[in-house]
C-alpha positions in Angstrom: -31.9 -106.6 117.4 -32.0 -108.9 114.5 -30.2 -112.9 115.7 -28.1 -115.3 113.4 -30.4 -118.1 115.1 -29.7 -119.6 111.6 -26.9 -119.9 109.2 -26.5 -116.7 107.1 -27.9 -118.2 103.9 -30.3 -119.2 105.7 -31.9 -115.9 107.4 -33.8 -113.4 105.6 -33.1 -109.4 105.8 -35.3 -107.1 108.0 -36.8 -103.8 106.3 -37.3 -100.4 108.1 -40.3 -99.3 106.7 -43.8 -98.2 106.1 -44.3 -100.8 103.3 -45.9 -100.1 100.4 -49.0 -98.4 101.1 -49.3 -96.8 104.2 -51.2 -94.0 106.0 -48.2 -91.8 107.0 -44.7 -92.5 105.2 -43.0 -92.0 108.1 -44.9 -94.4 110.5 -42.1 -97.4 109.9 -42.8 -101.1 111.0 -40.1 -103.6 110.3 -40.8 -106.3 107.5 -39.4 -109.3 105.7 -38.0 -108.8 102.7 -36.4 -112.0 101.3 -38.3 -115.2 100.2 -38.0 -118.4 101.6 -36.3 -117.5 104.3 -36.3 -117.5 108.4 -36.6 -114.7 110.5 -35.3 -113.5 113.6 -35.7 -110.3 115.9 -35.8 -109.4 119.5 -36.4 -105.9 121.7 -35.4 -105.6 125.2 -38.7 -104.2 127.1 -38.5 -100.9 129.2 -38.8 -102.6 132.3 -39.3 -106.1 133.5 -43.0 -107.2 133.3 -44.7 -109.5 135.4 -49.0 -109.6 135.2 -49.7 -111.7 138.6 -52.7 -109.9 139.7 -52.7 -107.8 136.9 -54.3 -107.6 133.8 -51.7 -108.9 130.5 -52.4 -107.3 127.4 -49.9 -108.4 123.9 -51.0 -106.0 121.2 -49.3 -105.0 117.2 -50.7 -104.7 113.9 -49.6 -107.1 110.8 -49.6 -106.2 107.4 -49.3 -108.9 104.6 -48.3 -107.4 101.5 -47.6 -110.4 99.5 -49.8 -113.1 98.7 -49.3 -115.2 101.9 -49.0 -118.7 101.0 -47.5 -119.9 104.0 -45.6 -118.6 106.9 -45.9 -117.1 110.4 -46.7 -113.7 111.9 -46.5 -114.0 115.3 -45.1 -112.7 118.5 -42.7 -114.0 121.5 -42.8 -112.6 124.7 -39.7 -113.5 126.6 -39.1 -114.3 130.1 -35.3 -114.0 132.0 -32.2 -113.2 130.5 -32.0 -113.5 126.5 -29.1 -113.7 124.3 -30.7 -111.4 121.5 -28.1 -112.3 119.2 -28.7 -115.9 119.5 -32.8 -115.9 119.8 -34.7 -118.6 117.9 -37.1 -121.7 117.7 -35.2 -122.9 121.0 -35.8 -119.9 123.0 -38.1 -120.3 125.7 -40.9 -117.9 125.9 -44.2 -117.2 128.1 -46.6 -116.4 125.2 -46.5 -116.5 121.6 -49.5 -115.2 120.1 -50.3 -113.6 116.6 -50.9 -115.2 113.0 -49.9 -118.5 111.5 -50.9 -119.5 108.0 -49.8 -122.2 105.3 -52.1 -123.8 103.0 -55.8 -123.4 102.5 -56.1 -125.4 105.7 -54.1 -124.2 108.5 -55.0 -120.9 108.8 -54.8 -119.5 112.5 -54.5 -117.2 115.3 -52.1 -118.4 117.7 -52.6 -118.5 121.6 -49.5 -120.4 122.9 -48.8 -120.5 126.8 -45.6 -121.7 128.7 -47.0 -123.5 131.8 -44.2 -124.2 134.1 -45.8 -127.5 136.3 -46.2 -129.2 132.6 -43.2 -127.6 131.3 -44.8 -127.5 128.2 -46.1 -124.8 125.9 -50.4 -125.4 125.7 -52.0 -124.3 122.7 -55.7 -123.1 122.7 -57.8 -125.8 122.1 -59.9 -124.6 119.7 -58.5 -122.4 116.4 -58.9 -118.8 116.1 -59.7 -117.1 112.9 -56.7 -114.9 111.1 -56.9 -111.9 108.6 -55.2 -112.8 105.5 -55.8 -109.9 102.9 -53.2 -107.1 102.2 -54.5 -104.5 104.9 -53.0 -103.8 108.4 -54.8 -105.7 111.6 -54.5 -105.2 114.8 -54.1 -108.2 116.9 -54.9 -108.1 121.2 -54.1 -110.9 123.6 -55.7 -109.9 127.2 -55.5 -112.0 130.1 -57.6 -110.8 133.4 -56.8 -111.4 136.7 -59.7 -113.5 136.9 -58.3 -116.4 134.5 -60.5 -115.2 131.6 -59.0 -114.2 128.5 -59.9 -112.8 125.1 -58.7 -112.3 121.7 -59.9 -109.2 119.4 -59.1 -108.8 116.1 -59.3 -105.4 115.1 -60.9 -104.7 118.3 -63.8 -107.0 117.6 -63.7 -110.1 119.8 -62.4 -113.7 118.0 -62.6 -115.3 120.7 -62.9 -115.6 124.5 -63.5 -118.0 127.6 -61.9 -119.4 130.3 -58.1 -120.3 130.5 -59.1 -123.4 132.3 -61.4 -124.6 130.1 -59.6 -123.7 126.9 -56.7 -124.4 127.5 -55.1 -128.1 129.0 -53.1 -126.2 132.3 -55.1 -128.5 134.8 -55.7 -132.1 135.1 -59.9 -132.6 134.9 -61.5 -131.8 138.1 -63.9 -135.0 137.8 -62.6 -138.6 136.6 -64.6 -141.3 135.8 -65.1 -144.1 138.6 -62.8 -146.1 138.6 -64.9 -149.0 140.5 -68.1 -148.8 138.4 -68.4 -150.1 135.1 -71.2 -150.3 132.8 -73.4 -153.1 134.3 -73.7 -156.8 131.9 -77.4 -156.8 131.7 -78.0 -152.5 130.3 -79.6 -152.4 127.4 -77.8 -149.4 124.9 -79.9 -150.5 121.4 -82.6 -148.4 120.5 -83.8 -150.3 118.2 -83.9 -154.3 117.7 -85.3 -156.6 114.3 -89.2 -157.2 114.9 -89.9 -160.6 116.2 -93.1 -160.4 114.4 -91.7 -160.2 110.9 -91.2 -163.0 108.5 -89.2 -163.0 105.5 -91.9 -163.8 102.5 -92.5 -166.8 101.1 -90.3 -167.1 97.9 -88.2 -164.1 98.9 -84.2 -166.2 97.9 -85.7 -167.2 94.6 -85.7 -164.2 93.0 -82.4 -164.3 91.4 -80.4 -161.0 91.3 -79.8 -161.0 87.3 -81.7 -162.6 84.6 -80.9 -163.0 80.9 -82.0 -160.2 78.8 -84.9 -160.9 77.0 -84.4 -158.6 74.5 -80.9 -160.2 73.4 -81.1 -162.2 70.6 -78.2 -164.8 69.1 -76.3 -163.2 66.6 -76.9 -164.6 62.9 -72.8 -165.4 62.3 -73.3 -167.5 66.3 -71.5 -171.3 65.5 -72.7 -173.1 67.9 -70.0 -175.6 66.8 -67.5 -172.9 66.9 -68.3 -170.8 69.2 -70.4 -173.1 72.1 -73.7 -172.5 73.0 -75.4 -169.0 72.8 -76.3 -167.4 76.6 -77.7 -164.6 76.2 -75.9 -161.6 78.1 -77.7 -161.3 82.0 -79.2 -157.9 83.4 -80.3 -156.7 87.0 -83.4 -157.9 87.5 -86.5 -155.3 87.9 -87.9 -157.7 90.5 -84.8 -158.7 92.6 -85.7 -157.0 96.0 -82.2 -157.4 98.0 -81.2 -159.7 101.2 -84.3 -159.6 103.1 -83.3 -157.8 106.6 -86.9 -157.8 109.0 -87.9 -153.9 109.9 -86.1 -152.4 112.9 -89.3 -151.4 116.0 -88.4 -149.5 118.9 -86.5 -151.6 122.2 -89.0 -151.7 124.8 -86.0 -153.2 127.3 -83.3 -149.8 125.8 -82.2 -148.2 128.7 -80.6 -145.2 127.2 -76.6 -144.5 126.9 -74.8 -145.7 129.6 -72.8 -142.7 131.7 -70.1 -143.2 132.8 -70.3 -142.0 136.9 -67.9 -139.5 138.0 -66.1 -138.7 141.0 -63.5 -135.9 142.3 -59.9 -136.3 140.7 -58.0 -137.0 143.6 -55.0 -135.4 141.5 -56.7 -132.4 140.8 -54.6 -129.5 141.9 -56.6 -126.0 141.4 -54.7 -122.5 140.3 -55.8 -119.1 141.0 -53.0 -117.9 139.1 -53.1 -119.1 135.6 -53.7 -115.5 134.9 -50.1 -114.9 135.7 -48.6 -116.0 132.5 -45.5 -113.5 132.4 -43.3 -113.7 135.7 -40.2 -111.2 134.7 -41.0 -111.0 130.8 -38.1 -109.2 129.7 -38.9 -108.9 125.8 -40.5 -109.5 122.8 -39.5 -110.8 119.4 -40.5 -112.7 115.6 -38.9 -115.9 115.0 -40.2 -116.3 111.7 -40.0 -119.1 108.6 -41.7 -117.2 105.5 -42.2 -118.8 102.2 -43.3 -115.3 100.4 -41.9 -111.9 102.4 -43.5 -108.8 102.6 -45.3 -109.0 106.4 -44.6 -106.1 108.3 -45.2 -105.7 112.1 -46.1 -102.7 113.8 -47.6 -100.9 116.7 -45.9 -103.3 119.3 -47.6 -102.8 123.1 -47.3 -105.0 126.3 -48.9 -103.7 129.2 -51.3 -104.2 132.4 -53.8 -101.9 131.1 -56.5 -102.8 128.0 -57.8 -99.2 128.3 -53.8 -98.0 128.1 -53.5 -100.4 124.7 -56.4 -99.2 122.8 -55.1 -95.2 123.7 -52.1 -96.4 122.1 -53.6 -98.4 119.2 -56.1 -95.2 118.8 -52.7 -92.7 118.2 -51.0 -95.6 115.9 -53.3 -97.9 114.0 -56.8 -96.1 114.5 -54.5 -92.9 112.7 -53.7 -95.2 109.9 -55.6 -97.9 108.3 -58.2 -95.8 106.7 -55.3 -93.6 104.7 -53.8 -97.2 104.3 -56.5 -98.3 103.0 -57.6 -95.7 100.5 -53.5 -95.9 99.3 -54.2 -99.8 98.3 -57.6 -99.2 97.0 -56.0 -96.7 94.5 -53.2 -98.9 93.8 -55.2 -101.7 93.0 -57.4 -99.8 90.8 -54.0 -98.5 89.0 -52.6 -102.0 88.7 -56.1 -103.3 87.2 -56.4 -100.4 84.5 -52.9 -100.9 83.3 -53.7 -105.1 83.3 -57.0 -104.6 81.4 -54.9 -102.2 79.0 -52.2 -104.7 78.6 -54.7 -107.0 77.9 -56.4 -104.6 75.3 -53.1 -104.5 73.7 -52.1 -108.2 73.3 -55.3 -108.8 71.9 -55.2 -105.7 69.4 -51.3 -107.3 68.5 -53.2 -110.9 68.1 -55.6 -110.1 65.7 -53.2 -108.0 63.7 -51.2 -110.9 62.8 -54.1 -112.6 61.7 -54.9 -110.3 59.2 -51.3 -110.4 58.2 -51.4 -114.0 57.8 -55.1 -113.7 55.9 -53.1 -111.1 53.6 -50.4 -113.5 53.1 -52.3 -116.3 52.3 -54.5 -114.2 49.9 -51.2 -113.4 48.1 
């Protein structure tokens, strides 16, 4: 159900459709179809959803068939009661997950919980790659029972770890002591100036320029006129720098001071972190878009890996290898006729030189 999050002027037009090359025409996705503009959809689910000692999996394929310059591709999955018509950037959701890009440098998978005792949405700490070319991807969120997660792209994994570790949920198990500090008399430099070495006798004379002794006054110089002739100073071959004495080894370093640690009194573990949809309800693109053309497809939330990839093996699997050979041949078309505009333009080009060559002959 598309919203009006936005003004009308504003919101960009959904597309039922299997985009432009495809492996099976009628295999529809829905895509954006108007420039610079923000998007906004939402699907009630089957049945309410709730993963607590279950396994989550968010899976669906994007397809960028414009040059993607900036704009997001990414998924919501919704918690409570939703009012589809009205679903944006405000709407509180449980995960958001799928691709963000803008620029050469922000190019990203997202992993975005909502963690209720924060009540704050954590990001993964660490980027995940995106796909950016023209071809469908298939993009799989699973989170186990055991606070693990992973992401696969194309069924290949981007990344995985621990939701603890990757992401800020909990407060750090261990804090620094607050009662020790780094004692006055530890010694942190490796290296000190060697007592032993003395600057050379001499050393500050050497001046850092010298006149050139290959200048010569110039034969119209007035010294009356024109003052006394200096000739014009260059670095000097022999200047050696400020003298600094060599750097030995510290016989009194102690190494880098660490810092002790002790228990974090406010440490508070959870078992269930995994449990990152309590009464998910649906799922939905709230989208800003400088160039259209993504289209999202192959949409699965469910406890069960092994039941996503049986349904990404009937919709996906099925289709980005006739996809592919459809944009391969289209590409090839697209080039031919380029290189035989090309041919053209330049045939027209040197026609009208001979033209002018005639002309001017005449």
């Amino acid at each position: 159900m598309p919203s009006d999050w936005k003004d009308a002027s504003e919101l960009g037009e959904w597309k039922h459709t299997a985009g432009k090359w495809y492996g099976d025409e009628s295999d529809k996705g829905v895509q954006t179809s108007e420039d610079a503009r923000f998007y906004g959809m939402s699907a009630k689910m089957d049945s309410s959803f709730t993963n607590k000692g279950k396994q989550l999996v968010v899976q669906f394929s994007v397809k960028h068939e414009q040059d993607l310059d900036c704009g997001g591709a990414y998924i919501k999955v919704l918690p409570g009661n939703v009012d589809q018509s009205k679903f944006g950037g405000d709407t509180p959701y449980a995960i958001m997950f799928g691709p963000d890009v803008c620029g050469s440098s922000n190019r990203k998978t997202h992993v975005i919980f909502n963690y209720a005792p924060k009540a704050d949405n954590l990001l993964i700490k660490e980027q995940v790659r995106v796909e950016t070319d023209n071809l469908s991807h298939l993009y799989t969120l699973v989170v186990e029972p055991d606070n693990t997660f992973k992401v696969l792209i194309d069924n290949e994994v981007a990344r995985e770890g621990k939701l603890e570790e990757e992401f800020d949920f909990l407060l750090p198990k261990e804090i620094n002591d607050p009662d020790l500090s780094k004692p006055a008399d530890w010694v942190d430099e490796k290296k000190i100036a060697d007592p032993a070495d003395k600057k050379p006798d001499g050393w500050d004379d050497i001046p850092e320029s010298i006149p050139d002794p290959e200048a010569a006054k110039p034969d119209d110089w007035d010294d009356d006129e024109d003052g006394e002739w200096e000739a014009p100073l260059i670095d000097n071959p022999d200047y050696k720098g400020a003298w600094s004495p060599k750097m030995i080894d510290n016989p009194d370093y102690k190494g880098e001071w660490v810092h002790p640690q002790i228990p974090n009194p406010e440490y508070i573990e959870d078992k269930e972190l995994h449990a990152r949809c309590t009464d998910c309800n649906y799922v939905g693109f709230e989208l800003w878009q400088v160039k259209s053309g993504t289209l999202f497809d192959d949409i699965i939330v469910t406890d069960s890996l092994e039941e996503a990839q049986a349904f990404a093996k009937d919709t996906y699997e099925k289709k980005k290898g006739p996809e592919k050979d459809m944009y391969d041949a289209q590409m090839a078309e697209q080039k031919a006729k380029e290189e035989e505009a090309r041919a053209a333009a330049a045939e027209d080009e040197e026609e009208e030189e001979e033209e002018e060559e005639d002309h001017e002959e005449l």
